[in-house]
C-alpha positions in Angstrom: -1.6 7.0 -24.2 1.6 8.0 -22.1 4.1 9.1 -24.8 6.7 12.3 -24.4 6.4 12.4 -28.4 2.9 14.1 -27.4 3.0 17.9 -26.4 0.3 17.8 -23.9 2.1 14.6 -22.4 2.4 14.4 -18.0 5.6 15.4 -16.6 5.4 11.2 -14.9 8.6 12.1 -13.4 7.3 15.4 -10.8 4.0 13.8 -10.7 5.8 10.2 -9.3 7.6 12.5 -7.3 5.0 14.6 -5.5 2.9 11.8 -5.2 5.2 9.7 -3.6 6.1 12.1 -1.0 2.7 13.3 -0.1 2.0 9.7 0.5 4.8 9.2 2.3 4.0 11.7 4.8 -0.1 10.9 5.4 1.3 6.7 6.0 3.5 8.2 8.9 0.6 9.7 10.1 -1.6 6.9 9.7 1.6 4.6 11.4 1.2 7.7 14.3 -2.9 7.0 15.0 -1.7 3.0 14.7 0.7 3.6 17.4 -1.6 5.8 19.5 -4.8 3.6 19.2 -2.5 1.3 21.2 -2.2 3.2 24.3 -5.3 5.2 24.2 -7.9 2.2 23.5 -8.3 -1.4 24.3 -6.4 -2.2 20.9 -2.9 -3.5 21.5 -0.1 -4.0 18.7 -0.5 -7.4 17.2 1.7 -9.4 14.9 0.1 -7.8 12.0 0.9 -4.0 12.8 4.7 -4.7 13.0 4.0 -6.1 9.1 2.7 -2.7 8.7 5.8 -1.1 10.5 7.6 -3.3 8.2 5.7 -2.2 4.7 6.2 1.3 5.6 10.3 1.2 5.8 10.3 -0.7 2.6 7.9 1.3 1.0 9.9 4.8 2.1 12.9 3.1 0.7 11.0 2.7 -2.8 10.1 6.5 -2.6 13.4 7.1 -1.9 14.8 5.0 -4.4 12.6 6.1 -7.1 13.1 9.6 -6.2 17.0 9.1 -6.7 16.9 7.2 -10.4 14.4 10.1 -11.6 17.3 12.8 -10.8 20.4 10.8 -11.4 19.7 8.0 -14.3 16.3 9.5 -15.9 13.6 7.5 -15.1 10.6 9.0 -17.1 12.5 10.8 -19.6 12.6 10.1 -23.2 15.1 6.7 -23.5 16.6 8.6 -26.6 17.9 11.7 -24.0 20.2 8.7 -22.0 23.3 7.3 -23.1 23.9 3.4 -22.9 25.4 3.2 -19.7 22.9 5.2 -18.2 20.2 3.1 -19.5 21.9 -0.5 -18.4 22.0 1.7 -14.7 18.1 2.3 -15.2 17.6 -1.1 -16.0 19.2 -2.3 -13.1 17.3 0.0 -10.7 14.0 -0.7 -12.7 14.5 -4.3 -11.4 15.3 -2.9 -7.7 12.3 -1.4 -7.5 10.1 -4.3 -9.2 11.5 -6.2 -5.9 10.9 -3.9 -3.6 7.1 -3.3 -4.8 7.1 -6.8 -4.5 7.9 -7.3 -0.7 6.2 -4.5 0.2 2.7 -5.8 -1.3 3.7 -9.2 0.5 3.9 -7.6 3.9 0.4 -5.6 3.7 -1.3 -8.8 2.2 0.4 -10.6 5.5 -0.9 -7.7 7.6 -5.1 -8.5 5.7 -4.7 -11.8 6.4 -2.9 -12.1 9.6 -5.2 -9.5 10.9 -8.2 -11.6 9.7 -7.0 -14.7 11.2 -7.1 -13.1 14.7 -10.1 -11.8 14.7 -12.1 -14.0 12.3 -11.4 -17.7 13.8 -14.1 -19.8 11.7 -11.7 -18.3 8.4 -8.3 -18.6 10.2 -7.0 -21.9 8.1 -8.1 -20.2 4.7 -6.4 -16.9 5.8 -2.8 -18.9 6.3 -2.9 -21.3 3.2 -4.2 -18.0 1.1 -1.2 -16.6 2.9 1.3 -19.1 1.6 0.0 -18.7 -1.8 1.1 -15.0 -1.4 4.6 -15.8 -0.7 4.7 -18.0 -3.5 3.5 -15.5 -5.4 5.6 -13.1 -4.4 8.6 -15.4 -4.5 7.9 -16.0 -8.6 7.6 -12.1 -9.3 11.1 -11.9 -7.8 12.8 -14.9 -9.8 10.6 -13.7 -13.0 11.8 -10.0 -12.5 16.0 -11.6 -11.9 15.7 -14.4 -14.4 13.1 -13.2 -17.3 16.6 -13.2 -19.3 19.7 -15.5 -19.2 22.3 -14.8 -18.3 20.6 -11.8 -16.1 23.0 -9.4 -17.8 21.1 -9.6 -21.1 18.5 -7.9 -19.7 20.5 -4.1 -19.6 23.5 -5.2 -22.0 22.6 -5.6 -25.4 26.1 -6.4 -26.2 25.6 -10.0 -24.1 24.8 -12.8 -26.3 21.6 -14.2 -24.2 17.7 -15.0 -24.7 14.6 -13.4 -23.1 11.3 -14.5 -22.1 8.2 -12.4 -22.9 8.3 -9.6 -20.2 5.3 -9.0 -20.7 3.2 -11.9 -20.5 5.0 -13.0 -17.2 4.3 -9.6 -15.5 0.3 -9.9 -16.7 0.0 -13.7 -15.7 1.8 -12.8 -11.9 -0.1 -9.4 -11.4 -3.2 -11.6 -12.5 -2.7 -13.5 -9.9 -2.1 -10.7 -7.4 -5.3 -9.4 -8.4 -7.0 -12.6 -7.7 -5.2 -12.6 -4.3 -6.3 -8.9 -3.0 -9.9 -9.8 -4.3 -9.9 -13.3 -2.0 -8.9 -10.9 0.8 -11.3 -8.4 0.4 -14.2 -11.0 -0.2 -13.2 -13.6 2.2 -14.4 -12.5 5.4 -17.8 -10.9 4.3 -19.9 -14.2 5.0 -18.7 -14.3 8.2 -19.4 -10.7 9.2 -22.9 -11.3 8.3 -23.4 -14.2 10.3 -22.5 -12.5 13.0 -24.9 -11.6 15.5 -25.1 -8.2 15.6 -27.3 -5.1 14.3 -27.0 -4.7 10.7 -25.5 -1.4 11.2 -22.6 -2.8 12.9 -21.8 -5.3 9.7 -22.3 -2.6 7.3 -19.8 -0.8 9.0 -17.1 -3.8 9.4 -17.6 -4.7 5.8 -16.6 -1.0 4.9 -13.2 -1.1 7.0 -12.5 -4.4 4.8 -13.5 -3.0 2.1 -10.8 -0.1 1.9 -8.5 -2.7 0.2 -10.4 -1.8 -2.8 -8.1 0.9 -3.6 -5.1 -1.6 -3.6 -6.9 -3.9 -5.7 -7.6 -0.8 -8.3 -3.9 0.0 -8.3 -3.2 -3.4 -9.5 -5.6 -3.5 -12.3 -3.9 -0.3 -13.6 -0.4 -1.8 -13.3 -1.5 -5.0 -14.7 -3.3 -2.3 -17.7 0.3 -0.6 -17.8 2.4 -3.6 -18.2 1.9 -2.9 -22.2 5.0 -0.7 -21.4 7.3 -3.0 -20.3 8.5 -3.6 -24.3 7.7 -0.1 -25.3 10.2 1.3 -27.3 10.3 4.7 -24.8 10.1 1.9 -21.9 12.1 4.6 -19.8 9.5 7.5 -20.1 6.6 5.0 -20.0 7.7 2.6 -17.1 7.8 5.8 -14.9 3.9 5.5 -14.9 4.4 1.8 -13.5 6.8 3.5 -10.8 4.2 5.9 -9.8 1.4 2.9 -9.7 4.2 1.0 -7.3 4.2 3.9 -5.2 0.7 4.8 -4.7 -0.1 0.5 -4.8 2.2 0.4 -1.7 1.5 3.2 0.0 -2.2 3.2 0.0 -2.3 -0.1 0.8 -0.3 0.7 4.3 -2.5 3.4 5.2 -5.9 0.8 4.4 -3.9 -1.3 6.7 -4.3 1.7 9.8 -8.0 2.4 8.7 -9.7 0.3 11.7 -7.1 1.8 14.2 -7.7 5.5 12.8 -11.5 5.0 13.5 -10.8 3.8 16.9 -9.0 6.7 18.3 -11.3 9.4 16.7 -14.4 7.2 18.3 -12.2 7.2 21.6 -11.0 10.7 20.9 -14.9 11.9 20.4 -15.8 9.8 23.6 -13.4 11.3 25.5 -14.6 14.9 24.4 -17.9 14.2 25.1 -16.8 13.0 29.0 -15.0 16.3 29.7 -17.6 18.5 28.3 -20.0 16.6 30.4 -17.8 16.9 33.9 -16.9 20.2 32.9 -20.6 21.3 32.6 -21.5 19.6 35.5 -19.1 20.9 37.9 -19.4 24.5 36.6 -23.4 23.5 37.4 -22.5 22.2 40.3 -20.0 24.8 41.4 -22.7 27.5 40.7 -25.0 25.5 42.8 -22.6 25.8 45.6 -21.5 29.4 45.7 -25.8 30.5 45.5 -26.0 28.1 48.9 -23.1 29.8 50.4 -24.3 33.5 49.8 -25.8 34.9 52.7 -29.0 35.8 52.9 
């Protein structure tokens, strides 16, 4: 149980911090290998990598974001160790970054399914109307996270006269839903792979790449575990752990989105290797072969 009454409790504010960052970095380099798979293979940028471009900028300005309200308005510190105004500017930010978790899970499940759609043509009409259910979904967590109180201000002003709904069970029943929606994406295009025709080898190995989403879908179980802490009387210590889930959720999910482009270039990178090894040894070979013919005898 995260709680800063307990000695042996996480520092969730470094931890959000290091993680974020560390992330940050191995996306860019997972963007990097997305961008060079494009020129060094037969893979070309489709609609569904500038998504990804997309999720990235979003997801650096989370880090950023949540980097900034840990050091200036004490995110994952003790609420009792921030004044009011402090904690109304918390608040506030708390509801920033709800939104911006938001799009950026939007744009990687548009990536999945756009992706899918392109390449898997007999499940391209249940990719898009599973893709409008996304932006639905996506449009309620927003107008849940702005309107869960009336007027808004109630939400960080107690002194506002206003009325709540239960945070809680609106985040549960939407993540709920999320978690129904990345488990459609990763399940969805598994019948199809198998019909394929094609060694069995070949499907195991395409069902793994769509299976990387897994680790998305596991970040929003926690959150969905971790919503408890929405109306937890520390909320601003404990809703640091649901900043950390946002980051590593949208993060992780960008670099699953570069997985089948990172494969290609180290297959074309290993193929490559292999060629100039090959013509190296067999001019030196043949190079030998010339010089013994040319010595006199």
């Amino acid at each position: 149980m995260l709680s800063p009454q307990t000695s042996n409790a996480p520092n969730i504010a470094l931890i959000t911090i290091v993680c974020g960052w560390v992330l940050t970095i191995l996306a860019y380099i997972a963007i990097l290998f997305l961008i060079r798979s494009s020129r060094s293979t037969t893979l070309h940028l489709g609609s569904s990598d500038y998504f990804t471009f997309l999720a990235f900028a979003i997801a650096v300005a989370l880090v950023v974001h949540t980097t900034w309200i840990i050091h200036n308005e004490g995110f994952g510190t003790q609420d009792g160790n921030i004044s009011a105004s402090r904690r109304a500017a918390l608040i506030k930010s708390i509801i920033a970054n709800e939104i911006l978790w938001t799009v950026t899970n939007l744009l990687i499940r548009t990536n999945a399914l756009s992706f899918m759609a392109r390449i898997l043509f007999p499940i391209q009409k249940l990719c898009l109307a599973l893709l409008a259910f996304c932006v639905l979904q996506s449009l309620a967590t927003i107008l849940a996270t702005c309107l869960i109180c009336t007027p808004t201000a109630a939400a960080w002003n107690s002194s506002i006269s206003g009325k709540c709904g239960s945070q809680m069970v609106a985040y549960v029943v939407l993540e709920s839903i999320g978690a129904a929606i990345d488990l459609s994406i990763l399940v969805m295009p598994l019948p199809t792979i198998w019909r394929l025709n094609m060694e069995r080898r070949q499907k195991m190995v395409i069902s793994a790449l769509f299976s990387v989403g897994t680790l998305v879908l596991i970040i929003t179980g926690l959150r969905i575990s971790a919503m408890r802490f929405v109306t937890a009387p520390d909320f601003t210590f404990s809703s640091g752990y649901l900043g950390l889930l946002s980051e590593l959720g949208a993060l992780l999910g960008i670099i699953c989105c570069c997985v089948p482009s990172l494969r290609a270039v180290f297959i074309d990178t290993s193929v490559s290797r292999s060629l100039t090894l090959t013509t190296f040894t067999d001019g030196s070979m043949a190079g030998k072969d010339n010089a013994q013919r040319e010595q006199p005898v």
